[in-house]
C-alpha positions in Angstrom: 21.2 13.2 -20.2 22.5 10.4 -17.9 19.2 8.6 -17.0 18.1 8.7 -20.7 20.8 6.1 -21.5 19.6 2.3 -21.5 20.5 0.2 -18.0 20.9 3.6 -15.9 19.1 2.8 -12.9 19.7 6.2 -10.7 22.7 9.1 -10.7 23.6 11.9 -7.7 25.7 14.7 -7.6 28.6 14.5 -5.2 31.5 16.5 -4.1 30.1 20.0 -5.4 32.6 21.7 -3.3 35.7 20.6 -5.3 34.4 20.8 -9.3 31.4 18.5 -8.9 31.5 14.4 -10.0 28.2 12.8 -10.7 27.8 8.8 -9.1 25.5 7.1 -11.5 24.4 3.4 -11.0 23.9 1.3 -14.5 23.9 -1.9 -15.0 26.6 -4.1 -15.9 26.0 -5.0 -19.3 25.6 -1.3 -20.0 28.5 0.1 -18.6 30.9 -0.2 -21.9 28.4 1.9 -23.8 26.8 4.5 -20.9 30.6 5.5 -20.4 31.3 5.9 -24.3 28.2 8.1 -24.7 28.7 10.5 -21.5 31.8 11.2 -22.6 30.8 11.9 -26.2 28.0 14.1 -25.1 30.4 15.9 -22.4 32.6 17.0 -24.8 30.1 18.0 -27.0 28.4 20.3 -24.4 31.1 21.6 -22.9 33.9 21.3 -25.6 36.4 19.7 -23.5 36.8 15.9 -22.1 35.9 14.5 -18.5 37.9 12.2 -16.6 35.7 9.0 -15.6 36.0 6.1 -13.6 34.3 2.7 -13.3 33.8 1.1 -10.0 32.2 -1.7 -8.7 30.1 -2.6 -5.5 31.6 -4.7 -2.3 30.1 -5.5 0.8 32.2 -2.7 2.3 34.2 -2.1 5.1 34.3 -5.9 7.5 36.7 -7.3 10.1 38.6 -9.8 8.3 40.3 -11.6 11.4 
């Protein structure tokens, strides 16, 4: 479902231990819409709405001083 949308470039499930999130990479001018039609086809698969959140890259974790 997720990979299907335009600008998804890749998606991974994480955290199955604690109800399951999915990480999926899109790109930016995408995002807007890829989030407005996993949520609509999340609640029409499982009848009920998912919580998402949208995230950006960094160069991670540095020493700043």
């Amino acid at each position: 479902m997720t990979l299907q949308q335009p600008g998804a470039l890749g998606a991974k499930m994480i955290g199955e231990g604690f109800g399951g999130s999915v990480l999926c990479l899109v790109k930016k001018p995408f995002a807007l819409p890829f989030i407005e039609q996993l949520e609509t086809n999340y609640l029409q698969k499982f009848g009920f709405s998912s919580t998402l959140y949208s995230i950006h890259m960094s160069n991670g974790v540095s020493i700043l001083a």
